[in-house]
C-alpha positions, -999 to +999 in steps of 0.1 A: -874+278+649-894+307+664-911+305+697-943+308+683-937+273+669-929+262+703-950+249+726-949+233+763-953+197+771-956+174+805-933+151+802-928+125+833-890+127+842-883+090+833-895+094+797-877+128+794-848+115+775-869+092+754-890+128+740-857+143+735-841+114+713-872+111+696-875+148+689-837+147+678-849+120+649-880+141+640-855+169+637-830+151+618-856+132+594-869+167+585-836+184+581-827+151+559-860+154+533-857+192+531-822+182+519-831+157+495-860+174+478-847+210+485-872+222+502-867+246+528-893+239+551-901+205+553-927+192+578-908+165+599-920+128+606-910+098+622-883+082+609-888+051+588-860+032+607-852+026+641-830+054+662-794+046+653-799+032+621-795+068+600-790+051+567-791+014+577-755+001+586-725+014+569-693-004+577-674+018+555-681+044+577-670+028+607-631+022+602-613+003+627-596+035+637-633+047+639-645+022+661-613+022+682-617+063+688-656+053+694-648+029+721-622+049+738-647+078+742-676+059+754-694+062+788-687+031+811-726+023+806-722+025+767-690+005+767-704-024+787-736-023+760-710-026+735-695-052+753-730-073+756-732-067+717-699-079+714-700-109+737-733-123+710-725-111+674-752-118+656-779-122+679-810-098+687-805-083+723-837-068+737-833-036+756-836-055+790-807-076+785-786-050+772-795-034+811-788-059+830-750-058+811-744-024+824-723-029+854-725+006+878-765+008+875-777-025+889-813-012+887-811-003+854-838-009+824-851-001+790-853+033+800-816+035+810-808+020+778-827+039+753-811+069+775-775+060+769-778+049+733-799+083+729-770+105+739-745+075+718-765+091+687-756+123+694-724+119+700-718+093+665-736+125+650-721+157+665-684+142+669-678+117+644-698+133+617-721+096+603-753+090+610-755+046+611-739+029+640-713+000+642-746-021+651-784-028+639-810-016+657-845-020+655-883-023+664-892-057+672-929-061+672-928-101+688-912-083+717-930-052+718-898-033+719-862-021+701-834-047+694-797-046+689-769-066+671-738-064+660-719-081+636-691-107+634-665-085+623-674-054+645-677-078+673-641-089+671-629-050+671-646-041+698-637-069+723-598-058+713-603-022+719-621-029+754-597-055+758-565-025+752-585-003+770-586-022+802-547-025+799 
C-alpha cells in the first residue's frame, strides 16, 4: 500500500482498537476476494460475518491439541472469556457479560472485550495459521451488539485445559 493511499483519521483512544480490528477484517476480506476471483486489486468491504467467524466455525480446524496450545497461550483476560463461554455452552453471551467475567479489570466493558478478542484474532491468524474460532460470534440486532457461544464439546475442552493449567 503506498502512502498516497493513506490518509489520517481522529480516532478517540477508547475506540482505537475497535478501528484497528475492523481495519484488520476490511484487510483480510479484500485480500480473501482478490484470492478467490484472482484479482489483484480488489476493493475491500466489510465482512459478511461477524469478526472471528473467518469461514463460520470449523471444528476440524480446532484439534484438541489446538485448543489446548490456544488455551495455554492466552492472555489471563482472554482465558477467563473462554472460561465464561465455557461455564454456558450453548448460550448467547453479550459483550457485557463476557466483561464482567474478566477477573483483573473490574471496570471492564464491551470495549475491553471487543479489544481482547481483537488482538485473539490476530493471534488465531498470525500463530495458528485458521481463520474461525473454537466459538460463534455474531451481531445480534435484539441487543444492539456482538454475541458469543461456544459449543458442548469445545466447552468440555476448555474447562480441562484451564482446569490443567491452574495445576
Amino acid at each position: 500500500m503506498s502512502n498516497e493511499e493513506l490518509v489520517n483519521v481522529l480516532v478517540p483512544r477508547r475506540h482505537l482498537s475497535q478501528v484497528y480490528g475492523f481495519i484488520a477484517q476490511l484487510e483480510t476480506a479484500g485480500v480473501d476476494r482478490a484470492a478467490a476471483t484472482g484479482a489483484s486489486d480488489a476493493e475491500p468491504s466489510a465482512p459478511e460475518v461477524g469478526p472471528g467467524t473467518g469461514n463460520g466455525l470449523n471444528l476440524d480446524e480446532w484439534t484438541p491439541s489446538r485448543l489446548r496450545k490456544m488455551v495455554d497461550q492466552s492472555p489471563p483476560a482472554m482465558s477467563d472469556i473462554l472460561e465464561a463461554l465455557a461455564d454456558r455452552p450453548g448460550e448467547w453471551l453479550s459483550m457485557e457479560e463476557l466483561a464482567t467475567a474478566i477477573k483483573n479489570k473490574p471496570n471492564a466493558d464491551w470495549n475491553t472485550v471487543a479489544g481482547t478478542l481483537g488482538a485473539f484474532g490476530r493471534r488465531v491468524k498470525n500463530r495458528y495459521g485458521i481463520e474461525s474460532w473454537p466459538f460463534e460470534n455474531r451481531y445480534d440486532y435484539e441487543i444492539g451488539g456482538r454475541v458469543c457461544r461456544m459449543n458442548d464439546d469445545v466447552a468440555r475442552l476448555i474447562k480441562q485445559f484451564l482446569a490443567d493449567r491452574s495445576h
